[in-house]
N, CA, C and O atoms as a Tinker XYZ file with bonds, in Angstrom:
   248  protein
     1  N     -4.639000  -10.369000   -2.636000    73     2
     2  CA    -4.732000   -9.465000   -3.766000    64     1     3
     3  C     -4.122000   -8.107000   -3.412000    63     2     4     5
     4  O     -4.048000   -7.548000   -2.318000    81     3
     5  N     -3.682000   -7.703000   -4.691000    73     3     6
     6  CA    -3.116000   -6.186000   -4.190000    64     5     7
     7  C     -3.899000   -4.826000   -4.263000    63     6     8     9
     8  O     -3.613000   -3.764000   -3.711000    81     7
     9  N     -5.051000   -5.150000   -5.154000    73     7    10
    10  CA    -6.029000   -4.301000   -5.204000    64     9    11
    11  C     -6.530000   -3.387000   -4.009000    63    10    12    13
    12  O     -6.993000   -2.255000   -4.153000    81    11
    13  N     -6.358000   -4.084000   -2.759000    73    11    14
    14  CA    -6.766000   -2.947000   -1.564000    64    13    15
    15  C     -5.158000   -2.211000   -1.033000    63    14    16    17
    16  O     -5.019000   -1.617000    0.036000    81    15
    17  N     -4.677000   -2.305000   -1.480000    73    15    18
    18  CA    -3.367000   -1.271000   -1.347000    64    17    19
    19  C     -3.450000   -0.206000   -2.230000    63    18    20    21
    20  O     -3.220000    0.981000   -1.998000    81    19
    21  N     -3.976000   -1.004000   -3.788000    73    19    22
    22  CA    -4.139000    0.064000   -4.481000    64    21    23
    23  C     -4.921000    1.024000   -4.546000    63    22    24    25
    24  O     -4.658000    2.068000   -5.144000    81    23
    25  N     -6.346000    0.711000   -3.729000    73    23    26
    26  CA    -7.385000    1.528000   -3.254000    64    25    27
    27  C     -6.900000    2.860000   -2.418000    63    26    28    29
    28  O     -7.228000    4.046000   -2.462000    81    27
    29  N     -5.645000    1.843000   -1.369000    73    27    30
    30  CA    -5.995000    3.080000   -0.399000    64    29    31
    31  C     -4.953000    4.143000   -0.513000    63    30    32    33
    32  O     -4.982000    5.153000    0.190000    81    31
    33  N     -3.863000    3.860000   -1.571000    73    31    34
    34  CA    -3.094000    4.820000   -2.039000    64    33    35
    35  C     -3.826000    6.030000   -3.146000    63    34    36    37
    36  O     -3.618000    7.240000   -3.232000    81    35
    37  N     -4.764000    5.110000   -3.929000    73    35    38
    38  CA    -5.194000    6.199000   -4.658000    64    37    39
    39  C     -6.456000    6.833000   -3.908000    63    38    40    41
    40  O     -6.807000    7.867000   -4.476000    81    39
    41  N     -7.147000    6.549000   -2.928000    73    39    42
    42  CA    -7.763000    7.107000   -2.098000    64    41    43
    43  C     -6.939000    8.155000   -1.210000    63    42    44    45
    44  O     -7.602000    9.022000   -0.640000    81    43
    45  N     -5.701000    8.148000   -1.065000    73    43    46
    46  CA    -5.242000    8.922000   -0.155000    64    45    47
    47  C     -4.475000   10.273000   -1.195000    63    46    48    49
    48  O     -4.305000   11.422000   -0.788000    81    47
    49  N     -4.158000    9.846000   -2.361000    73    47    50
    50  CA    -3.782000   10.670000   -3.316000    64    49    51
    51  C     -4.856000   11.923000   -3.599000    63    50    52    53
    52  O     -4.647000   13.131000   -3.484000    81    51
    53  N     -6.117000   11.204000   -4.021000    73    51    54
    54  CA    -7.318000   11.902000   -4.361000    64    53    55
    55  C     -7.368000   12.723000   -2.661000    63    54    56    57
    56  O     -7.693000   13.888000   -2.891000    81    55
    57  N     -7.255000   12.615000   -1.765000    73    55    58
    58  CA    -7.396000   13.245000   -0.879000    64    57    59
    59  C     -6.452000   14.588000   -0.209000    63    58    60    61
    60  O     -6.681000   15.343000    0.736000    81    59
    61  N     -5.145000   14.471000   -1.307000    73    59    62
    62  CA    -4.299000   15.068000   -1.065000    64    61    63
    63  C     -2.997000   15.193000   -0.525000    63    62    64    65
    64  O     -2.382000   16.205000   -0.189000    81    63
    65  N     -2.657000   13.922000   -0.496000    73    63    66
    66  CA    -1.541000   12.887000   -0.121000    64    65    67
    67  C     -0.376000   13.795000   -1.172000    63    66    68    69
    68  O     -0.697000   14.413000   -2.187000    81    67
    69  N      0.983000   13.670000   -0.622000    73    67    70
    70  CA     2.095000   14.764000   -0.984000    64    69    71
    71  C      3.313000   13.318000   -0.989000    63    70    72    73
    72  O      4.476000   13.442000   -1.373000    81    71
    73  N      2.688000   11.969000   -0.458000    73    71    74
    74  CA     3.440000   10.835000   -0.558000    64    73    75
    75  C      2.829000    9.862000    0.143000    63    74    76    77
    76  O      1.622000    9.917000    0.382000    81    75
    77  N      3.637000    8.826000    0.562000    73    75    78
    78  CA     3.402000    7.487000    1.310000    64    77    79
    79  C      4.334000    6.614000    2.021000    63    78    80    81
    80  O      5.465000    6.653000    1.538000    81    79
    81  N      4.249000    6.143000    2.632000    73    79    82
    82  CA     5.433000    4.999000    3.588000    64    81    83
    83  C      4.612000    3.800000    2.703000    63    82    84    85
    84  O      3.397000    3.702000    2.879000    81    83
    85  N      5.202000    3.018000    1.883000    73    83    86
    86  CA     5.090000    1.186000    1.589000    64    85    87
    87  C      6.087000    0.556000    1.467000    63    86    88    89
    88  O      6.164000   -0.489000    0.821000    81    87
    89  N      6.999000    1.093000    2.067000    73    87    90
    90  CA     8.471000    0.008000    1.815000    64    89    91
    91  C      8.396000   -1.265000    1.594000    63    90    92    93
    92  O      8.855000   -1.878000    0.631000    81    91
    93  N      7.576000   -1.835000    2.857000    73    91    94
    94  CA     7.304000   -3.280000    3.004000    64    93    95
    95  C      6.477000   -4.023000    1.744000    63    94    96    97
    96  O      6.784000   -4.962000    1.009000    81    95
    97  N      5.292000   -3.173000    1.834000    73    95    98
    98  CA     4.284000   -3.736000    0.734000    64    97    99
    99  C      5.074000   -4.098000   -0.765000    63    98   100   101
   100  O      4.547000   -4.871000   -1.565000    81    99
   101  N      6.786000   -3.248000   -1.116000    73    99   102
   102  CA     7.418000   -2.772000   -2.212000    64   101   103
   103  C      8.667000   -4.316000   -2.211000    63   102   104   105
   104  O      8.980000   -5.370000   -2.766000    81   103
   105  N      8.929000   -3.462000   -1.229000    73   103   106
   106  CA    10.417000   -4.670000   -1.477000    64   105   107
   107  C     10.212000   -6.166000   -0.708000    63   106   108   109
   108  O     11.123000   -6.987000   -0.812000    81   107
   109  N      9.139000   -6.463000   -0.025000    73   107   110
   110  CA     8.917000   -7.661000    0.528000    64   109   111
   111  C      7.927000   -8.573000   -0.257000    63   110   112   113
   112  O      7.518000   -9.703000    0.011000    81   111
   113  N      7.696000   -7.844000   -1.180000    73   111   114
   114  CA     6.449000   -8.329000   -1.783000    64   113   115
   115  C      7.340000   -9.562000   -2.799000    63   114   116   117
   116  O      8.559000   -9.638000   -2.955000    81   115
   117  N      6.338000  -10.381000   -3.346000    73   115   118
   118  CA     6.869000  -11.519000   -4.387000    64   117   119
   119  C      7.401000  -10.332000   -5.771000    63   118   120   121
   120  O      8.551000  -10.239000   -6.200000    81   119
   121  N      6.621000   -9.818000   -6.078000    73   119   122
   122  CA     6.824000   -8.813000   -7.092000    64   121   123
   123  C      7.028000   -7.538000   -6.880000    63   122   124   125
   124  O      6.033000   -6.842000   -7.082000    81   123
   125  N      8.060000   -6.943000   -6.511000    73   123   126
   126  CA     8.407000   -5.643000   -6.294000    64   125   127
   127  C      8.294000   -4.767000   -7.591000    63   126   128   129
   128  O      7.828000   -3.628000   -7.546000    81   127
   129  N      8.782000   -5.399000   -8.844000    73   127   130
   130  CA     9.006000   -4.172000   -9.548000    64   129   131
   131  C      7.731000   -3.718000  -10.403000    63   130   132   133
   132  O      7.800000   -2.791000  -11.209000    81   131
   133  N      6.118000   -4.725000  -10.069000    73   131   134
   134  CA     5.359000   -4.692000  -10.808000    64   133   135
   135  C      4.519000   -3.680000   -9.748000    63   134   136   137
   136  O      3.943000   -2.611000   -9.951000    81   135
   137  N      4.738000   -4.632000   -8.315000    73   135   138
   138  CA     3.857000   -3.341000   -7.131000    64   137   139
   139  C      4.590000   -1.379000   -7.520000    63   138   140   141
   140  O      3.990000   -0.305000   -7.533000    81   139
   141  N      5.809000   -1.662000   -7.729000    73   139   142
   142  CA     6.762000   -0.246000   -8.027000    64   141   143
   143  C      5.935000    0.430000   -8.840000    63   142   144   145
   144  O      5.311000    1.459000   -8.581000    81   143
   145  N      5.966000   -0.444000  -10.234000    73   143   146
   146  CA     4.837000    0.365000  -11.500000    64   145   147
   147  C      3.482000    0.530000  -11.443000    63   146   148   149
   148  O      2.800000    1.102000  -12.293000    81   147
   149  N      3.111000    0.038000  -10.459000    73   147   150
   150  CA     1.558000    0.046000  -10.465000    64   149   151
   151  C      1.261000    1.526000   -9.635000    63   150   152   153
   152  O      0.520000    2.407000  -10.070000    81   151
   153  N      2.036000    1.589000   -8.306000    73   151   154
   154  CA     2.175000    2.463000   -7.332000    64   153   155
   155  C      2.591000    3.791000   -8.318000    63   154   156   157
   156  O      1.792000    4.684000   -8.598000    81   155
   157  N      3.506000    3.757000   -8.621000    73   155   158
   158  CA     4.119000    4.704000   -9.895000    64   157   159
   159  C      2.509000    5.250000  -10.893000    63   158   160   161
   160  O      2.017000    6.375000  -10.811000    81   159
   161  N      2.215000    4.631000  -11.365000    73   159   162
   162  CA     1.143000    4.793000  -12.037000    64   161   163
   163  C     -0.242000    5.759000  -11.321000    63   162   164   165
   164  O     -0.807000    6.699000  -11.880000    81   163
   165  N     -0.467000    5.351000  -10.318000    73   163   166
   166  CA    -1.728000    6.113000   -9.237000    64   165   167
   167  C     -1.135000    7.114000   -9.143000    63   166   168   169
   168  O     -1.818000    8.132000   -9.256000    81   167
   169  N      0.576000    7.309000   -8.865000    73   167   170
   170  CA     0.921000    8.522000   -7.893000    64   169   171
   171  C      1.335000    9.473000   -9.068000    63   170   172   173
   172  O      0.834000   10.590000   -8.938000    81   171
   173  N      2.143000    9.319000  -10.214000    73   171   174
   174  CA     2.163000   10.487000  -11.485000    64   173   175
   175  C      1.582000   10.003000  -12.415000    63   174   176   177
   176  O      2.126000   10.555000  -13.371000    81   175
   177  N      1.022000    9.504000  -12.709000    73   175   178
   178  CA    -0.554000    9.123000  -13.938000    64   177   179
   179  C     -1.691000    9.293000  -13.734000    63   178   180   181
   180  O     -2.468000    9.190000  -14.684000    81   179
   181  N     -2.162000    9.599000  -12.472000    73   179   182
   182  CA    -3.409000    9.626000  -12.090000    64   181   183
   183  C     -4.249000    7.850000  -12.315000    63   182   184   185
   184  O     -5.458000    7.644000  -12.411000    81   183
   185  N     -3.367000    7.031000  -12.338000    73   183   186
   186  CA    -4.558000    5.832000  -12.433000    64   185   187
   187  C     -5.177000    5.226000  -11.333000    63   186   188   189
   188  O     -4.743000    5.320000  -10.185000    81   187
   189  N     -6.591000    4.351000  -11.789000    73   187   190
   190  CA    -7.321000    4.575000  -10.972000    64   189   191
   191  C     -6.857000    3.156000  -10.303000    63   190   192   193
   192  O     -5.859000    2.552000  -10.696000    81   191
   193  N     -7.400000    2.862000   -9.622000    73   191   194
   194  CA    -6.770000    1.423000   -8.619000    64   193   195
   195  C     -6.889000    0.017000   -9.538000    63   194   196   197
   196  O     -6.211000   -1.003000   -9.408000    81   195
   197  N     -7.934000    0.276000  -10.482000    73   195   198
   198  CA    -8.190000   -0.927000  -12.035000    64   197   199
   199  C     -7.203000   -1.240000  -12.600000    63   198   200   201
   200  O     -6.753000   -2.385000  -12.642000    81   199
   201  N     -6.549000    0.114000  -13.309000    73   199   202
   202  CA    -5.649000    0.543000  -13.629000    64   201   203
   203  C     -4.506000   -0.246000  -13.450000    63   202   204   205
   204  O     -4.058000   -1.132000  -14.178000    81   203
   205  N     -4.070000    0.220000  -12.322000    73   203   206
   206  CA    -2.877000   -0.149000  -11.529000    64   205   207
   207  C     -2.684000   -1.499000  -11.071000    63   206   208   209
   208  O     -1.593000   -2.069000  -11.043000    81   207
   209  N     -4.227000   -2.183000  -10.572000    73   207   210
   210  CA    -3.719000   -3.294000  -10.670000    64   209   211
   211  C     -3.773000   -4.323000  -12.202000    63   210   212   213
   212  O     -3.420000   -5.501000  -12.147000    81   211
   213  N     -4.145000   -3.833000  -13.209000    73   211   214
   214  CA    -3.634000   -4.079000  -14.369000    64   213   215
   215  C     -2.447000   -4.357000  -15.086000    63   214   216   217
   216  O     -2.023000   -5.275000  -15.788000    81   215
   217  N     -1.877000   -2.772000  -14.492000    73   215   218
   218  CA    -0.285000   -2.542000  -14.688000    64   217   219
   219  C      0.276000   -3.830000  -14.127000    63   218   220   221
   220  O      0.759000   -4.702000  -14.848000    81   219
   221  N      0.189000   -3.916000  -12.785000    73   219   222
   222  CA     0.687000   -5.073000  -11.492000    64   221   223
   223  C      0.507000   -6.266000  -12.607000    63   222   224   225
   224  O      1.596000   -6.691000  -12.994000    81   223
   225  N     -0.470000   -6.804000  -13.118000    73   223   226
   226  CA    -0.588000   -8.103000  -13.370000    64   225   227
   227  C      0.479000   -8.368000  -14.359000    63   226   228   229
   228  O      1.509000   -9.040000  -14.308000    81   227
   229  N     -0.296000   -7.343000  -15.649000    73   227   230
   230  CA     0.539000   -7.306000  -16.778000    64   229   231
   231  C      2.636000   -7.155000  -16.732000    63   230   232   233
   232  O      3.368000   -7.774000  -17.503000    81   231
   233  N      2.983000   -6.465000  -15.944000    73   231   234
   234  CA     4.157000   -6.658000  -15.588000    64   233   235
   235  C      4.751000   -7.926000  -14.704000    63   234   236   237
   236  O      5.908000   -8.322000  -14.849000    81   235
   237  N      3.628000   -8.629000  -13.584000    73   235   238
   238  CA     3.904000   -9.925000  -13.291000    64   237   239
   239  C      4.053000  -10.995000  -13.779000    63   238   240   241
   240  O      4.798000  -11.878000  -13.354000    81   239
   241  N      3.170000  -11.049000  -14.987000    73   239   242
   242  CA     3.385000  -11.722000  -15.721000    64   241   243
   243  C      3.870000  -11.818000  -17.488000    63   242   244   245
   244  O      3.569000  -12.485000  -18.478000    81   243
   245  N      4.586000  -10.953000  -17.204000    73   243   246
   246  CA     5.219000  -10.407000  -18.328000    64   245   247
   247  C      6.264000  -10.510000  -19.434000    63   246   248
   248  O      6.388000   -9.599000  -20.254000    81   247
């Protein structure tokens, strides 16, 4: 599941995070462009990790 990636990005955001290294998690993944929007979403939307992996699904299977 991608849900604990999404935790710990928006955990690290809420903490004051200015960015992130996930290359791997991004472009190696089965779904890059849905992990892209989801990640996108936590980091200028403020969404919460539910959220995001919402976004993720709904664009995976889309």
């Amino acid at each position: 599941t991608e849900l604990p990636v999404f935790e710990f990005v928006h955990d690290g955001m809420t903490k004051g995070a200015i960015g992130l290294n996930l290359g791997r998690n991004i472009w190696q993944h089965k779904h890059p462009v849905a992990m892209a929007k989801a990640l996108h979403a936590i980091i200028h939307k403020d969404a919460t990790p539910k959220e995001a992996n919402d976004i993720f699904n709904d664009t995976k299977n889309g």
